[in-house]
N, C-alpha and C positions, 0 to 999 in steps of 0.2 A: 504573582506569577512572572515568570524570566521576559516574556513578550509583552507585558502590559505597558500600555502608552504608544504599542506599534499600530499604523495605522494600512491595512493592504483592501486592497479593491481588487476584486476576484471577475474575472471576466470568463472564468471556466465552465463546464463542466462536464457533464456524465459522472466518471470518478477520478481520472491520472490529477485533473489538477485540484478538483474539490477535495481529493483524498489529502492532496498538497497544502490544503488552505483551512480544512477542518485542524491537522496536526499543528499548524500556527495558533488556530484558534483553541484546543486546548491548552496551549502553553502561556495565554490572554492575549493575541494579538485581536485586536477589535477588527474583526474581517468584515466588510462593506459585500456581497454576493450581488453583483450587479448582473440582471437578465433581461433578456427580450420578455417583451409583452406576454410571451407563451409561456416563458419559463424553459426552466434547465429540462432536456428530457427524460430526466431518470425520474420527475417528480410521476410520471404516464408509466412506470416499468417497477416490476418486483410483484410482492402482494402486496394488498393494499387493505386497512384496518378501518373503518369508518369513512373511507374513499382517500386513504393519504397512504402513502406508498414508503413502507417501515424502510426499505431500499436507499430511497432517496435521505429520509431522514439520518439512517445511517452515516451518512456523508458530511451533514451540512449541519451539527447542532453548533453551536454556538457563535452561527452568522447571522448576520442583519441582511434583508434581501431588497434589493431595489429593483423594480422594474421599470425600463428605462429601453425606449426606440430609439436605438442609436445611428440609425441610420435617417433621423432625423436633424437637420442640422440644430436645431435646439437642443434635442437629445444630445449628440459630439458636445454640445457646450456644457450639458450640467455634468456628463463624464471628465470635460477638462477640469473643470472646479474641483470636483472630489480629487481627481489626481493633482493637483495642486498642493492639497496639505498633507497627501499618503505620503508614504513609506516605502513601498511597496506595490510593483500590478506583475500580478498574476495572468498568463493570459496562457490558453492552450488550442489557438486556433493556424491553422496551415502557415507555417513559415510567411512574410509578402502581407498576410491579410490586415497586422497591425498597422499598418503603412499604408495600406489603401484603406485604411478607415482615417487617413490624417492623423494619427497617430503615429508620425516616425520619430527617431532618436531625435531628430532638429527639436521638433517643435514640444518632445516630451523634456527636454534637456532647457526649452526655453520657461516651459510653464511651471518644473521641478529639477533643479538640478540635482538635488540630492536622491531623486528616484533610485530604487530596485526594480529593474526591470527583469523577469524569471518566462520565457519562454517553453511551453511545454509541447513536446512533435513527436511525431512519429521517429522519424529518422535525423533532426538537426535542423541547424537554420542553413544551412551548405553542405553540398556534394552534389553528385549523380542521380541520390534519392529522396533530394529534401522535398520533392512538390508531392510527391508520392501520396496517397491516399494512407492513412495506416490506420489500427484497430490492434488492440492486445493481440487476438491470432495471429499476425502477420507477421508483428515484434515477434512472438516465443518462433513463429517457424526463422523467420529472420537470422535471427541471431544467434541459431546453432543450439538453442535452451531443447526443442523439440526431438532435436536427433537423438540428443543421449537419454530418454525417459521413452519407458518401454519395454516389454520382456527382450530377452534376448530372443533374437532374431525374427520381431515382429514389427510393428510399423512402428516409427514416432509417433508418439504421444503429445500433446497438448498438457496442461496443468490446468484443472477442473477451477479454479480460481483465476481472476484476471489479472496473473502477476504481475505482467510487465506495465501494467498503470498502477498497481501498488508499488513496483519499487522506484518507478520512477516517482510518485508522490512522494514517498520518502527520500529519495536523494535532493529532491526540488526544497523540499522544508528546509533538510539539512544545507544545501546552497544558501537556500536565502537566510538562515539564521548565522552561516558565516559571516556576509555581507553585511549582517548589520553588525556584529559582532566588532569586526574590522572597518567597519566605516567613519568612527570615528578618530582614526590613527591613521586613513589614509589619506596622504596630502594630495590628491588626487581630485579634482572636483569635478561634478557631471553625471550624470546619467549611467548606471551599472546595469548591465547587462549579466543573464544566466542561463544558458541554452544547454537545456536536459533533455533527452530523446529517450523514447521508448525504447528500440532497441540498442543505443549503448549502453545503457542499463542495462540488459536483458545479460548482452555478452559480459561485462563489470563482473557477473554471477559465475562464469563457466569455470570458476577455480579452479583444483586440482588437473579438474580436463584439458583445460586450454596449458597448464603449465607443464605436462606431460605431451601437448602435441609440441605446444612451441621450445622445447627443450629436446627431445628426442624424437619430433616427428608420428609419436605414435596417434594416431586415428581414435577415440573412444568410442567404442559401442555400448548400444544397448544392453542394460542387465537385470533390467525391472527393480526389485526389491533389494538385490544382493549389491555388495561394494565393489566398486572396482581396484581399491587396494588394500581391502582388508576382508579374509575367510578363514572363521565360516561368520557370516551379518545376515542377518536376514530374517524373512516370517517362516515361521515352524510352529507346524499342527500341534496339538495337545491333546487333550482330553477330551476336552470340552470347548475346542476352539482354537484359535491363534496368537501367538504373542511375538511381539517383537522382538530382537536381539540383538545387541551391537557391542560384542567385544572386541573394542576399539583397537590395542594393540598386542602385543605376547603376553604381555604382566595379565591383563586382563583375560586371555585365554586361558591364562595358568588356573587363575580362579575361577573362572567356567567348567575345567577339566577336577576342579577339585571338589565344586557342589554337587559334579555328576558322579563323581569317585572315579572318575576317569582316567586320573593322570599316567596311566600308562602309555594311555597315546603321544606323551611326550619323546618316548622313546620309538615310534610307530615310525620307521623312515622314510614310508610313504606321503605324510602328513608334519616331518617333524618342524616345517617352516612354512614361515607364512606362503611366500612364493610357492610352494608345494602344495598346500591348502587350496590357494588359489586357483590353483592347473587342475583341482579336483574335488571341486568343488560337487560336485555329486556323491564321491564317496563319503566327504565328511557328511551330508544329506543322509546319506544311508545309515552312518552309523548313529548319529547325534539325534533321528527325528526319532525310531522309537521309544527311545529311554524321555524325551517330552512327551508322546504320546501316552505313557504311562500313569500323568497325574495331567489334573487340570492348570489352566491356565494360573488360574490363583496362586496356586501353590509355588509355579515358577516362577512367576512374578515376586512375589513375597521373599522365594529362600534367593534368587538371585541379585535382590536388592538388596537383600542381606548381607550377599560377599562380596559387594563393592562388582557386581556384575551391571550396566542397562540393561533393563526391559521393562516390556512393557504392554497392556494391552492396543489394541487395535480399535479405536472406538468408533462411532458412530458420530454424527452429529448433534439427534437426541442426548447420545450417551456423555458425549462432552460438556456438553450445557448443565448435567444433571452431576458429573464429577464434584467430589467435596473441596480437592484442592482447584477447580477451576471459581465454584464455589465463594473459597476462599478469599480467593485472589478478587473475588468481583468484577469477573470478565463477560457479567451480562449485566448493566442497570436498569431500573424503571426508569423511564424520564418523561415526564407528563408535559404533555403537547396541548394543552387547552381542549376544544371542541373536538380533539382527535383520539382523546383520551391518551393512558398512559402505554407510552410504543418501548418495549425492550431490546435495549442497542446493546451493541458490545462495548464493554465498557476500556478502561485507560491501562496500556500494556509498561506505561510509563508511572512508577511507584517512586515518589519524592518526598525524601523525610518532610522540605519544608513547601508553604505554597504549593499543593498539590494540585492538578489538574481539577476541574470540575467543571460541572454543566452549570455555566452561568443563563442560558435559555435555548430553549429547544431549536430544531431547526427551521426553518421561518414560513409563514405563506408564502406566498407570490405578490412581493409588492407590499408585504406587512409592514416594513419600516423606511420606505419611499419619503413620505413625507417628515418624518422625523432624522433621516439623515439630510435631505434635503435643507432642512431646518438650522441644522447644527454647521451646514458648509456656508452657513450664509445668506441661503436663502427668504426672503417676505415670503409672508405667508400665501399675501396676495399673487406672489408669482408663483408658487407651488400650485396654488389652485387652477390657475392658467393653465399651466403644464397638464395638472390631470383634466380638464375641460379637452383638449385639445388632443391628450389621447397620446402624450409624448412623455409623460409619465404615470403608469399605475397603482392603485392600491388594493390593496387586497377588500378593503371595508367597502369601495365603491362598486368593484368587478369581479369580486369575487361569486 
């Protein structure tokens, strides 16, 4: 696999930055999940299957977890060891807090020069709103994602998903797979720094919208389902239900107009451009929903894929899991978790002819592989036992 032999130590969590350190570790980076005595707290959130919460597991499969009180000064010392031979730290705690943990650029540049350091925040490591408190809500209102989702002329909306820690996990991977990528060609030496914020991500997203304000000033509103540069798009009743529609541009209307036997409305001067479409967007509603209402959804789906039309059902989440082509794809696996039985995760969105992603082991107790990372940084055995006597490091076999 592309990351194997990487070595990163993960001081995150909930999901922005485990979301961040899981995507490393399916690509084989050996991710070290360093936690407090309690643990990460999404291990306490979601449902939970034999007392182990499918949520958490989601997140973290193919990391090694240490539990380690770092706010003990022995604890600070076995964290500087492991960061010694990493690769990589991951950390997604309030801008200021790596540094009053003794953990500044000095003293990480002394004990690793060749470190990635990947900083995960709300808003940045600087500005007006770096001390800021932040949470995914706050990002999507933040940063303009919440204004434009929504029917027209009803409130912003939220996304029922916690985007803006998923896409900043994913840009956070993407960073630090730059950096290593380039670290060998840069004559640079010291400590790399990656400061990825929830909401400049959020805004990164507002494509077309933000490139229509900052270009001519125009304002985007709310539209719910329908496009703001392309009609008619949208969900239309059936039969037997709803299906989606996205005839993307005129060619593709052409062909719309042509499964319906419609093509007269090409000539219809009310409607005969998009822009016109647009401004009327109810009439083409009027004309377009009976003639779907006349056959089921099936049937539009089917003859519209047929003429090089999108569509598509509306599904469910049941309904998705249960799809042949999701199915196919193997977007849900078993993955067996010991005493926890087998927990079904989503599986790899990343398809690679060669060296494919895989679950090399589930996602960890609390403290499962403490001593055996401990072991491998160096550590006598006899001081490991110290450590867990004293309460400065745990294991899962002893407290759990």
């Amino acid at each position: 696999m592309s990351l194997q032999g990487v070595k990163i130590i993960d001081l995150t969590r909930i999901i922005a930055g485990p979301f961040c350190t899981q995507l490393l570790a399916d690509l084989g980076a050996d991710v070290i999940k360093v936690e407090t005595p309690s643990g990460d707290p999404l291990r306490a959130q979601g449902e939970k299957v034999n007392d182990f919460s499918w949520y958490y597991a989601g997140y973290n499969r193919n990391k090694k977890s240490v539990a380690l009180n770092m706010r003990d000064r022995d604890g600070m010392a076995v964290l500087k060891r492991l960061l010694a031979t990493a690769d990589v730290l991951v950390e997604n705690f309030r801008p200021g807090v790596l540094d009053k943990m003794g953990l500044t650029l000095e003293v990480l540049n002394d004990l690793n020069p060749n470190l990635i350091v990947c900083s995960i925040s709300g808003f940045g490591a600087d500005g007006p709103y770096a001390q800021r408190p932040a949470f995914d809500f706050i990002a999507q209102a933040l940063s303009g994602f919440m204004s434009v989702n929504g029917e027209a002329g009803g409130a912003p909306l939220r996304s029922g998903l916690p985007i803006s820690d998923l896409v900043v996990g994913l840009y956070s991977a993407l960073a630090i797979s730059s950096r290593l990528v380039g670290r060998d060609t840069n004559a640079k030496s010291g400590v790399q720094t990656v400061d990825v914020a929830l909401t400049d991500s959020m805004i990164s997203l507002l494509s077309f919208q933000a490139a229509n304000y900052l270009a001519a000033g125009v304002e985007p509103v709310r539209s719910g389902n329908e496009h703001q540069l392309v009609a008619p798009y949208g969900v239309f009743d059936t039969a037997d239900g709803a299906i989606a529609l996205a005839p993307s541009n005129d060619g593709v209307y052409r062909k719309l107009l042509a499964v319906l036997d419609m093509e007269h409305l090409l000539e219809d001067e009310r409607i005969d451009t998009n822009e016109k479409r647009m401004k009327d967007r109810a009439l083409m509603r009027e004309i377009l929903e009976p003639v779907f209402k006349s056959k089921g959804s099936y049937h539009w789906i089917q003859t519209m894929n047929a003429a090089g039309v999108p569509a598509g059902p509306i599904l469910s989440v049941p309904e998705v899991f249960a799809d042949p082509q999701v199915r196919h794809r193997e977007m849900v696996m078993p993955v067996d978790h010991g005493d926890h039985g087998t927990v079904q995760m989503l599986g790899f969105p990343m398809k690679f002819s060669e060296n494919p992603c895989e679950v090399r082991h589930p996602a960890p107790d609390l403290g499962e592989h403490s001593a055996d990372v401990l072991h491998e940084a160096g550590f006598e055995l006899d001081e490991i036992s110290e450590l867990i006597e004293r309460g400065v490091v745990r294991t899962n076999e002893i407290t759990a």
